[in-house]
Structures are given as C-alpha cells and as structure tokens.
Residue, then its C-alpha position, 0 to 999 in steps of 0.5 A: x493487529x485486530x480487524x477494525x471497522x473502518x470510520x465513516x468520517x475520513x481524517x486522512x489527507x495530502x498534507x494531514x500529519x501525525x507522529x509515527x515511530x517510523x523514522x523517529x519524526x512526524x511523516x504524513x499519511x499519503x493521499x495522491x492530490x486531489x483525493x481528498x476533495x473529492x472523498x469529501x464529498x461522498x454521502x454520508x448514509x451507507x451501510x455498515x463497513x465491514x471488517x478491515x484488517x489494517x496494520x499500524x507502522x513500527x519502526x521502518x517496517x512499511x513493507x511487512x505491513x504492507x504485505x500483512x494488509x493486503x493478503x488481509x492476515x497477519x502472515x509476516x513478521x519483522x523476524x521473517x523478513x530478516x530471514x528471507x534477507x538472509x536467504x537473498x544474500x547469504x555471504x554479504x556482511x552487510x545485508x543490502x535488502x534491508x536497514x543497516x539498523x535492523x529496523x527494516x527498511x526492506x525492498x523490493x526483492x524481500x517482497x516479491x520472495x515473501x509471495x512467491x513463498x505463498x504461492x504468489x507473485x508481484x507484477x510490476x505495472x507499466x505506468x505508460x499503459x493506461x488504466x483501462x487495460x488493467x484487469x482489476x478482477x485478476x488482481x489480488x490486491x495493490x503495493x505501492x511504492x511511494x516517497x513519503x516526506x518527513x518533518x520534526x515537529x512544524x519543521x519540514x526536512x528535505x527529506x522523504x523516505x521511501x515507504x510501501x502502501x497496500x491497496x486492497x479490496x473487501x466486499x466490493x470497496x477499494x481501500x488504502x491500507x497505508x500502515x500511517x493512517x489510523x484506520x483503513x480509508x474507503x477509496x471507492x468501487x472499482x469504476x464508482x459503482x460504490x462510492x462514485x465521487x471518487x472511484x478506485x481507478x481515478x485514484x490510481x491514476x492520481x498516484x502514479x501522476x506522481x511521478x515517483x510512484x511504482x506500483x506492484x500487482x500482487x496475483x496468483x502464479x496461474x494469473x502471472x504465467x497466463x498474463x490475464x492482469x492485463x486486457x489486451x484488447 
C-alpha cells in the first residue's frame, strides 16, 4: 500500500458498515461511541494533511495490517507471519498462533515476536491506571485489540471477530489506522491541541469503556526496560 493523504471529510463511524474480504460478510469500521459526534465537529479549514501510510484488510490478516500501520512501512507480509508461527511452534501439527484456514487470524504472540524481531517491544496497558500516567511521547505507536461485529448483508449475525487496530501518530495528530476504514481518520492531538473537539486521549478512553478492548504499546527496548511509558508521579 501506497502512502495516501488522508480526506478532510470523515466517513468512519459506530455503526457505518462496508463490505470487506475479512471474514467473507459485511464488518463495521470501528469508532468507541461517542467519536464520532464529536469529530463531527471539527472546523473544516486546516492545513493540508500529511502523507498516512494505511493498509486496506485482506483476508483475516488485521494483525500484519496492523503492524505495517503503525511502524508506518510495509515490513511484514502474511508469508512472514506464517513463518514466525512456525518458529513459535515448531512441533504443533495444527498451528494455534494463527487461522486453521491459512487465512490469518494471528495473535498476540506473533506480534509481540514480529517487534522484538525489530529491535522493539509490546507493552501491554493496564486498563485500571488512568490515562494521564500514560507517557504518550515514549510511546511509538498503539494496537488495539477489539471485537468487531459481522453482518450479511442487513442481517446482523451473533457474531464479532476479534480484530487489531493500530493507532499512530504523524506530525503531531493521532490517527486510526483500522485496516477497515478506506483511508486513515484524524483522531486529534494528544491532549486537543490540533483538533480539540476530540483529543486523542478521550478517544482512548472511549475504547477501552468498552470493556472488551486491550490495548498494547508498541516501544523501543530502551523505553521497556527503563518503564518511562508510564509516569509514575
């Protein structure tokens, strides 16, 4: 995937659905509820977006997406992910890092390995601290791990999927880079200093109330071993 400027206009929201090869049905772009009022209301003048790499879905393959989003370069593909599978289990007959189908559908192991093949590491976020001991400034970029709820057509299944999102910033604006949406949605500065009507921050909290939402940081091996992610004062 090409880098793409991201629209001015937001077409992403709670319930907005499109059809997607992931899964073989319609699944819904994701927005914690609430979002998307208020990025409604966000002026409309600004100055020219810059360059977003952002990567559509194929097949099951959320978490590559995922990955490729938020270190903002293609550097996985479905191949590589299938070998790091393989290297986690070596001796299973039947691979439990990734879809029986061969269609993807890898967790959490096959991310945490694929950073630290890159010099990086995943931190995973305690929902029960607060945002504000987040140091967000250490913090290389966000993956989320979310359900996401499938339909045919009009008709809803009783069914969601879990699905990874990455969350990243480039000159100063958050973005979600969810591998559904058609194009990368501007989230806000980190405390509403680019796009006050919704800052970064409250849009973080509204994804993880939730409830079902995990949220990993994705840092450098220095800012792991050191813990300065978090503010502890």
């Amino acid at each position: 995937m090409r880098k793409q400027p991201v629209p001015g206009n937001r077409e992403a929201g709670v319930v907005r659905a499109r059809r997607e090869p992931c899964g073989g049905g319609w699944e819904h772009a994701w927005l914690p509820a609430g979002a998307e009022e208020g990025m409604s209301q966000a002026p409309e003048a600004r100055p020219s977006p810059p360059s977003v790499y952002h990567e559509r879905q194929r097949l099951e393959l959320c978490a590559v997406h995922a990955l490729n989003n938020v270190l903002q370069k293609q550097h996985f593909s479905q191949e590589a992910a299938d070998e790091i599978c393989k290297r986690l289990a070596p001796d299973s007959r039947l691979n439990p890092h990734r879809s029986l189908l061969g269609t993807g559908n890898y967790d959490v192991n096959v991310i945490m390995a694929a950073l630290q093949g890159l010099g990086l590491a995943a931190v995973w976020w305690d929902r029960r601290r607060p945002l504000s001991q987040l140091a967000l400034p250490q913090v290389l970029g966000l993956i989320l791990n979310l359900p996401s709820p499938v339909s045919l057509g009009l008709l809803s299944l009783p069914l969601r999927r879990r699905h990874w999102v990455a969350l990243r910033q480039v000159d100063g604006i958050y973005y979600n880079l969810d591998s559904k949406l058609r194009a990368p949605e501007a989230l806000g500065g980190e405390d509403g200093v680019s796009l006050p009507t919704f800052p970064f921050r409250a849009f973080l909290a509204a994804a993880l109330a939730q409830g079902l939402c995990e949220v990993l940081l994705v840092v450098t091996k220095e800012v792991e071993e050191t813990g300065c992610w978090l503010h502890t004062s």
